[in-house]
TORVONU-265032 format. One line per field, with one value per residue (C-alpha): residue number from 1; chain; x negated, y, z negated. Coordinates in nm, 3 decimals. Layout:
# TORVONU-265032
n NUM  ...
chain A  ...
X X  ...
Y Y  ...
Z Z  ...
# end
This chain:
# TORVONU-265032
n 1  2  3  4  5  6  7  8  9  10  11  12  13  14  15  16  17  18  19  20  21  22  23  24  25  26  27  28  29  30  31  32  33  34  35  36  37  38  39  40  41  42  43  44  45  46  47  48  49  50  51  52  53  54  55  56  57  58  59  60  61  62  63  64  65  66  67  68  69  70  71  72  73  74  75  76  77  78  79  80  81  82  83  84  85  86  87  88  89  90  91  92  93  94  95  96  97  98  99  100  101  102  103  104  105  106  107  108  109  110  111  112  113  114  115  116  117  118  119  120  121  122  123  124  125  126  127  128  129  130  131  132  133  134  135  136  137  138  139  140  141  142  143  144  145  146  147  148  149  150  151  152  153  154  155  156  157  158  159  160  161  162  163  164  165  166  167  168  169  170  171  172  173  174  175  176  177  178  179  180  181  182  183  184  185  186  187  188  189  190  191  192  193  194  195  196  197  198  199  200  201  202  203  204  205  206  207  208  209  210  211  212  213  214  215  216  217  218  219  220  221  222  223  224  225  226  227  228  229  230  231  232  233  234  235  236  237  238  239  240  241  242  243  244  245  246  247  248  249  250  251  252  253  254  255  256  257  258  259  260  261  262  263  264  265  266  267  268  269  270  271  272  273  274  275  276  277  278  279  280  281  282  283  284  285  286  287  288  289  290  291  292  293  294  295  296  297  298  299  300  301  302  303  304  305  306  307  308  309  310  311  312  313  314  315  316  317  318  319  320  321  322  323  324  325  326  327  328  329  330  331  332  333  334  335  336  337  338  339  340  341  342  343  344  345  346  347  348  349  350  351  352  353  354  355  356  357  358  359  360  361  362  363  364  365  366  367  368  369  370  371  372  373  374  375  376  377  378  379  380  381  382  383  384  385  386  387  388  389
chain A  A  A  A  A  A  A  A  A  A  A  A  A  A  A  A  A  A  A  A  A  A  A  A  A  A  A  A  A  A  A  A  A  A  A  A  A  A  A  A  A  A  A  A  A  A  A  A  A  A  A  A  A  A  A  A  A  A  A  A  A  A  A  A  A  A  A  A  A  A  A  A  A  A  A  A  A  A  A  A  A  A  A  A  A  A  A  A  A  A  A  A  A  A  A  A  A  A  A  A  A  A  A  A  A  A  A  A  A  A  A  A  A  A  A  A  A  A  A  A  A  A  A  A  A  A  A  A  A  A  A  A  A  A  A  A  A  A  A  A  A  A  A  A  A  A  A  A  A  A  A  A  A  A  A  A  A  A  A  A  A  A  A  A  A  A  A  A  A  A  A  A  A  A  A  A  A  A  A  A  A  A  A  A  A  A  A  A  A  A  A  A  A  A  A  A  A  A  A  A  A  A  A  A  A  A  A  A  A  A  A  A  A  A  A  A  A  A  A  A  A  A  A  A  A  A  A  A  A  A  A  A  A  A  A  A  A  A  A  A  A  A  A  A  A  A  A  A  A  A  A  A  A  A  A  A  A  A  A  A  A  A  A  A  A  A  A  A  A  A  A  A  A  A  A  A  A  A  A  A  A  A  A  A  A  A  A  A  A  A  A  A  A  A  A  A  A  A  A  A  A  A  A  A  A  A  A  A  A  A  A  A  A  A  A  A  A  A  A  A  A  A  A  A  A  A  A  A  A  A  A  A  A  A  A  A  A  A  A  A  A  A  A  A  A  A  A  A  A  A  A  A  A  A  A  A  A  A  A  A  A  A  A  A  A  A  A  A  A  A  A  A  A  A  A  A  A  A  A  A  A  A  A  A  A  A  A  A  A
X 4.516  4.158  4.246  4.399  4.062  3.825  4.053  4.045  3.620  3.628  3.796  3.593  3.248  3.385  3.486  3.132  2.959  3.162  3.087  2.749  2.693  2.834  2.630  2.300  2.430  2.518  2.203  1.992  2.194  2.163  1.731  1.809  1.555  1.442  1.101  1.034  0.749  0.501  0.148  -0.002  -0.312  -0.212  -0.262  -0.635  -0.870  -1.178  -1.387  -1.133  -1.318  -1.526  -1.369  -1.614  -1.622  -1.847  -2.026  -2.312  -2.441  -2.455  -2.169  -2.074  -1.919  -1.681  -1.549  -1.382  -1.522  -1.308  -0.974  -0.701  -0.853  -1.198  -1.109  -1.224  -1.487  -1.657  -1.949  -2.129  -2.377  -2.505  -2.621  -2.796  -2.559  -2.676  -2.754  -2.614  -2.559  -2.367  -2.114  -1.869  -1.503  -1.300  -0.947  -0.805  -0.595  -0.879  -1.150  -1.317  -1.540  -1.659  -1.940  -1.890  -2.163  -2.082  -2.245  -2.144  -2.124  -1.726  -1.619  -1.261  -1.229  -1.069  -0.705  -0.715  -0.852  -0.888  -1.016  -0.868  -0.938  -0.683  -0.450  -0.335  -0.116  0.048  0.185  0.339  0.121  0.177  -0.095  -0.110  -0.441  -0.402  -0.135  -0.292  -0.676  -0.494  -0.308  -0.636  -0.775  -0.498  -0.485  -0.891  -0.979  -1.178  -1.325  -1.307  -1.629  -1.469  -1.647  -1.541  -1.438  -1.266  -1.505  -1.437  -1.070  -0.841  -0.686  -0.384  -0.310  0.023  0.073  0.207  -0.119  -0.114  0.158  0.384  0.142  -0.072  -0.394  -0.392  -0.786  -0.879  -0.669  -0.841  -1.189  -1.134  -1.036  -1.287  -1.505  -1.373  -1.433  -1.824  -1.747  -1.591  -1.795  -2.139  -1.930  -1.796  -1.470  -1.209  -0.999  -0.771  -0.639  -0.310  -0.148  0.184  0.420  0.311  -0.074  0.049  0.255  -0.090  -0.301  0.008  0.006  0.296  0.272  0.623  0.620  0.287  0.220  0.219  -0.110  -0.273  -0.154  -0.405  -0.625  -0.691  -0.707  -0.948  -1.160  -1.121  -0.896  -0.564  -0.354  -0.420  -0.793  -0.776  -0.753  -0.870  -1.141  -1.387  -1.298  -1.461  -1.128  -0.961  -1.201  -1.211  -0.788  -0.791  -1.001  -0.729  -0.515  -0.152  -0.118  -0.345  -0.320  -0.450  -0.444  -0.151  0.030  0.096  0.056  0.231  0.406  0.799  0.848  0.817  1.112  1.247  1.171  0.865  0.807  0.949  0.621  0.359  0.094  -0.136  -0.255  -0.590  -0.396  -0.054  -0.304  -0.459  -0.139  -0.034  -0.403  -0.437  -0.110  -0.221  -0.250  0.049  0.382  0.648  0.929  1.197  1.084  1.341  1.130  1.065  0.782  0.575  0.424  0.752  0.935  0.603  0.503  0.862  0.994  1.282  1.131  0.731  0.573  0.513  0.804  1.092  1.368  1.536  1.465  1.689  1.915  2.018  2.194  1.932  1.935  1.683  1.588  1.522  1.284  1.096  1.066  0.906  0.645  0.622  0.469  0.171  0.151  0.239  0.430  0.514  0.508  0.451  0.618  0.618  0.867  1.170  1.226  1.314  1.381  1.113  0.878  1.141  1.146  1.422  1.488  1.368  1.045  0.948  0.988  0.846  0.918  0.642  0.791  0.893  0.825  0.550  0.442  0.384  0.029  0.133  0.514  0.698  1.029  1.350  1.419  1.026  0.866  0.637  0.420  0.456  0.243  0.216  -0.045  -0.096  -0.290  -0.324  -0.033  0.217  0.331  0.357  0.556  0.284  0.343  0.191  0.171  -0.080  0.155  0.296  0.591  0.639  0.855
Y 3.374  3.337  2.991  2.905  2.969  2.834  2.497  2.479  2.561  2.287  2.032  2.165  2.073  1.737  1.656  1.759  1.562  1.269  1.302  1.393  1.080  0.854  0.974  0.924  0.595  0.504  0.632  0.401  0.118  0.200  0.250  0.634  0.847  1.172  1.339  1.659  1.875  1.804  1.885  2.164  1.991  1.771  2.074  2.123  2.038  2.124  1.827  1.656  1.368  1.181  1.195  1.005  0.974  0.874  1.095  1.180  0.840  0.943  0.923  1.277  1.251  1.557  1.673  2.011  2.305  2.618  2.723  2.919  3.276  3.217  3.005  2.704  2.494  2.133  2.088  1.823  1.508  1.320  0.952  0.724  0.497  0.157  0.344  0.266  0.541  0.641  0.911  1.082  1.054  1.310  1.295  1.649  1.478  1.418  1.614  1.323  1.152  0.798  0.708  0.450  0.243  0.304  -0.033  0.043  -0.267  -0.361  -0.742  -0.879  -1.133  -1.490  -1.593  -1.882  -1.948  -2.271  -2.272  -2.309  -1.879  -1.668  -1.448  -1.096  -0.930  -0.567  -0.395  -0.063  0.148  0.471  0.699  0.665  0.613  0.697  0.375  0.206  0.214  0.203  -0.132  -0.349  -0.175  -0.332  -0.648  -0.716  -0.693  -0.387  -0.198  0.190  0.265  0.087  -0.229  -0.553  -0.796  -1.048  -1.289  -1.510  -1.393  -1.265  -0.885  -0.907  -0.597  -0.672  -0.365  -0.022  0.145  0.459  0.766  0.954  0.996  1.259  1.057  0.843  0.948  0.801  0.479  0.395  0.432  0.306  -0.037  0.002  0.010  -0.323  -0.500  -0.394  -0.493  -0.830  -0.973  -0.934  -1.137  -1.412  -1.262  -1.137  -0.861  -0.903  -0.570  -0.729  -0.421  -0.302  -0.156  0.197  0.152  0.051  0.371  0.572  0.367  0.435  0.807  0.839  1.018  1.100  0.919  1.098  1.416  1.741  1.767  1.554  1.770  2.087  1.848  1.720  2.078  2.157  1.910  2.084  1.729  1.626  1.401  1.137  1.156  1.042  0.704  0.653  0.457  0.728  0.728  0.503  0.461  0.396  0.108  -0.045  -0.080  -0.207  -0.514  -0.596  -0.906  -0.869  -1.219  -1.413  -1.779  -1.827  -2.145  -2.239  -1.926  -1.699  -1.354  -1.082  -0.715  -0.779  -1.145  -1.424  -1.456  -1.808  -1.807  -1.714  -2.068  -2.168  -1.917  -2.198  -1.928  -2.025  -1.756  -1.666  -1.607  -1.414  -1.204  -1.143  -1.064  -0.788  -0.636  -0.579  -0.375  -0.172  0.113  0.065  0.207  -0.070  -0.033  -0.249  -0.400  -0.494  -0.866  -0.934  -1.179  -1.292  -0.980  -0.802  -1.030  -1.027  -0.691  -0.559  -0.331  -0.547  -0.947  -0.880  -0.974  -0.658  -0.515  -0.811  -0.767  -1.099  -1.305  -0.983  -0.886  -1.162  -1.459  -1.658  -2.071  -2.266  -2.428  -2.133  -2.011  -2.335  -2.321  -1.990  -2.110  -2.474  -2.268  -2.167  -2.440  -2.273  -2.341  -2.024  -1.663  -1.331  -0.990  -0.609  -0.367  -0.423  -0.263  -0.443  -0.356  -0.572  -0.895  -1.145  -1.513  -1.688  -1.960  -2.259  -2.036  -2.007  -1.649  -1.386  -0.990  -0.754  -0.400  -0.208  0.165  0.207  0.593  0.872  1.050  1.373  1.392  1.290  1.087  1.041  0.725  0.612  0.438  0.102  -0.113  -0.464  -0.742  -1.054  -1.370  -1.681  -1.915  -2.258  -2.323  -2.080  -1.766  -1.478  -1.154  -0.845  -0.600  -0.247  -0.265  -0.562  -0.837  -1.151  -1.311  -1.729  -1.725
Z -2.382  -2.525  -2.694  -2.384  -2.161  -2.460  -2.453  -2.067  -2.045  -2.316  -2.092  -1.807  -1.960  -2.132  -1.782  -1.637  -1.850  -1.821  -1.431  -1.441  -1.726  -1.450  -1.133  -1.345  -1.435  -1.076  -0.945  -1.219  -1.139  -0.743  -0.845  -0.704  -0.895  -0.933  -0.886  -1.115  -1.168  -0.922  -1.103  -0.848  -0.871  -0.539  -0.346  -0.507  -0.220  -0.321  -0.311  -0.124  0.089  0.204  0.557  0.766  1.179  1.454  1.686  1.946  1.761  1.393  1.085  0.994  0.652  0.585  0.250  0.187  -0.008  -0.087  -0.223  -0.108  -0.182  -0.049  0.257  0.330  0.496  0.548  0.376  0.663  0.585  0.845  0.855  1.092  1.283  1.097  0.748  0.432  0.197  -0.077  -0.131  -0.363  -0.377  -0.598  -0.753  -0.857  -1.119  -1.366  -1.230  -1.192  -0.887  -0.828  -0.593  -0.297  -0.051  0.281  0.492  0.865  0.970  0.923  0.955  1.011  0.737  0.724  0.768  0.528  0.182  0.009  -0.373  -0.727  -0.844  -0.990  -0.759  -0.840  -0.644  -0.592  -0.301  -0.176  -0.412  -0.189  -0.198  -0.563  -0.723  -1.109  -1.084  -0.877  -1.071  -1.414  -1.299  -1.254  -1.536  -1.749  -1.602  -1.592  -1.219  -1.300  -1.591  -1.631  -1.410  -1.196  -1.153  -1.065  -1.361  -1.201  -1.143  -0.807  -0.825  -0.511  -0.528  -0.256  -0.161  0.086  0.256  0.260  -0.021  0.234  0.317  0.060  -0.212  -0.231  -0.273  -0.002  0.030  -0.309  -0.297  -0.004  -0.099  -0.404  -0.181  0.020  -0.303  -0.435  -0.156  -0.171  -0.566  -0.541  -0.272  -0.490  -0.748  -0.542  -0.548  -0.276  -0.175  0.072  0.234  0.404  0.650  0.577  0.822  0.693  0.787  1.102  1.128  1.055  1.319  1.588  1.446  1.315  1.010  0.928  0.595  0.485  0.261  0.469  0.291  0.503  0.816  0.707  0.596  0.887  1.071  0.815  0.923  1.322  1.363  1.416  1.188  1.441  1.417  1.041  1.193  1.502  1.636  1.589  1.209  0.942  0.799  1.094  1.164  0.876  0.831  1.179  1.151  0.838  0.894  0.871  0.697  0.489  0.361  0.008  -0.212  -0.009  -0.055  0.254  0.183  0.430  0.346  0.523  0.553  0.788  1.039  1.106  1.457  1.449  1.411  1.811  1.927  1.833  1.699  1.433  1.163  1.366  1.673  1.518  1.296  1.677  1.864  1.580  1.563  1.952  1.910  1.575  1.800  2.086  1.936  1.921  2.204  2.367  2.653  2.943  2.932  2.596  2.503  2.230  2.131  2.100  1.861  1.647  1.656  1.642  1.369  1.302  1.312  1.300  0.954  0.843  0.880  0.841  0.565  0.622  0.318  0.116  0.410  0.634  0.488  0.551  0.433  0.208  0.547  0.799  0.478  0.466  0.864  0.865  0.613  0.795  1.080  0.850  0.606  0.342  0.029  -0.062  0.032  -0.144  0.024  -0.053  0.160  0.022  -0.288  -0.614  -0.981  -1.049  -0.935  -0.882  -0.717  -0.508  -0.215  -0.514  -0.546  -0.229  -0.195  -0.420  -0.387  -0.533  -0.409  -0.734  -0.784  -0.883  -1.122  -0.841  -0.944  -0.945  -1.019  -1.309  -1.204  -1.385  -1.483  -1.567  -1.346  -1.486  -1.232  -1.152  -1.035  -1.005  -1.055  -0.953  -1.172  -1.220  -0.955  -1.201  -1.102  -1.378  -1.320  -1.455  -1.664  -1.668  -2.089  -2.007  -2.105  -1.851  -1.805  -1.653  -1.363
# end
């Protein structure tokens, strides 16, 4: 009887294993993954900050002070309504701050680019800013204090760098910081919205960390008034274009549907028709018009899957870009195993998954970019090296 039971719990496990082996295998080969061990140090908020809003004519810069046994408060710093001034920005991680240069005065920048400077671009970096920094460190856009290395270059940033992580805070300053960076150089960074900032302008935070939900009550807010118009932040990602045209590239975080082409809107006027709608939830209309099909969640820009999903020909591509001039286009949102090309090279998909901050995941996860340079395109690699596509 006892060899009997050892014999069948042998079969039992073999069997188990056998299962188990094939699950993991179908979930790598599906890109299912697993996130272990989240580091507790995502809940630290001490320090965490700067949150910065508008009122009775001043900027009242917030950033928490306490822990969980002591309570907490906001430790307040006011500023004049035109003043520049600097302040700190913390990330639990590392214990470590960096300093940013707040000018109040917030510009939306260009649709269209025309020079012969190196492009680097990433997307869908999540509220991750250990991958996110470590990336351009790697790759020479920045050096470890942070500065600006890249000369005259473009950073394209298409879309989707806020909700889900747990430091959505620091990514964004540390774009914000760039952009003060780059510009003293002669170079560019181009903050392209994603579906997802759009989804935190519209306040819908459903995608976010819960974090972020007593953060905000912290700060005597609500979620929403992260990113409203009395917010810094909220500002600042809502005079962001939704698609960009560099070197003859077009730059946008879904895609560019083929009929977006019969509307007749140039890149100054679509980037227009999405902005004024940042902050109106999208909704089917009984009489749908313009701003419907390209603010939609299905065929706007920064949401379309098309190029992956539909069964979509070499010409309806080419159509779509037609309506821009463009020779190519670069997309985030849809996820891929890594930076791949298709349509002849005319499309080229950046989403991969990129390292979470504070979780380790099961299978690894490695970053990808990708440049443009001299008229090639190179797939990035988070060891540093490049690959011709």
């Amino acid at each position: 009887m006892g060899r009997l039971i050892l014999h069948n719990l042998k079969h039992f496990f073999i069997t188990f294993f056998i299962l188990l082996s094939l699950l993991i295998v179908f979930g790598i080969y599906i890109g299912a993954d697993a996130h272990l061990n989240k580091d507790p140090l995502a809940y630290k908020l001490d320090g965490e900050g700067p949150h910065l809003f508008y009122a009775d004519n001043q900027w009242q810069a917030h950033i928490l002070r306490g822990n969980r046994e002591l309570g907490y408060h906001s430790e307040r710093h006011i500023y004049g309504v035109d003043e520049s001034f600097n302040l700190p920005v913390y990330f639990p991680l590392e214990d470590q701050s960096f300093e940013i240069n707040i000018n109040p005065n917030i510009v939306t920048p260009p649709v269209s680019y025309e020079d012969d400077q190196p492009i680097l671009a990433i997307s869908d970096i999540e509220g991750n800013f250990k991958t996110f920094r470590d990336f351009l460190i790697t790759h020479q856009v920045i050096n470890e204090q942070l500065d600006w290395i890249f000369d005259q270059g473009h950073l394209v940033l298409v879309g989707d760098f806020v909700d889900r992580g747990d430091s959505v805070t620091q990514v964004l300053w540390l774009i914000y910081h760039l952009e003060q960076q780059a510009t003293k150089s002669g170079g560019q960074v181009h903050y392209i919205i994603g579906n997802h900032e759009i989804k935190n302008l519209q306040a819908n935070f459903q995608s976010a960390s819960e974090k972020y939900h007593y953060i905000a009550a912290m700060l005597g807010k609500s979620q929403q008034q992260l990113y409203d118009n009395d917010s810094f932040i909220g500002r600042w990602l809502a005079s962001k274009n939704s698609m960009e045209r560099i070197n003859g590239v077009l730059f946008t975080h879904g895609g560019i549907h083929p009929e977006v082409a019969d509307y007749g809107l140039n890149l100054v006027q679509i980037n227009q028709v999405i902005r004024d709608q940042y902050r109106i939830p999208h909704f089917t209309r009984r009489n749908p018009g313009t701003h419907d099909f390209i603010t939609s969640s299905k065929t706007g820009p920064a949401w379309y899957r098309g190029y992956f999903k539909d069964e979509l020909t070499q010409a309806e591509v080419e159509q779509g870009l037609a309506a821009f001039q463009a020779d190519a286009v670069v997309v985030g949102h849809t996820l891929h195993s890594e930076v791949t090309d298709s349509y002849d090279g005319k499309v080229y998909a950046i989403d991969v998954k990129h390292p979470m901050d504070y979780y380790f995941s099961f299978p690894l996860r490695s970053s990808e970019g990708l440049l443009i340079s001299d008229q090639r395109f190179y797939r990035l690699l988070d060891n540093g090296s490049q690959e011709l596509l």
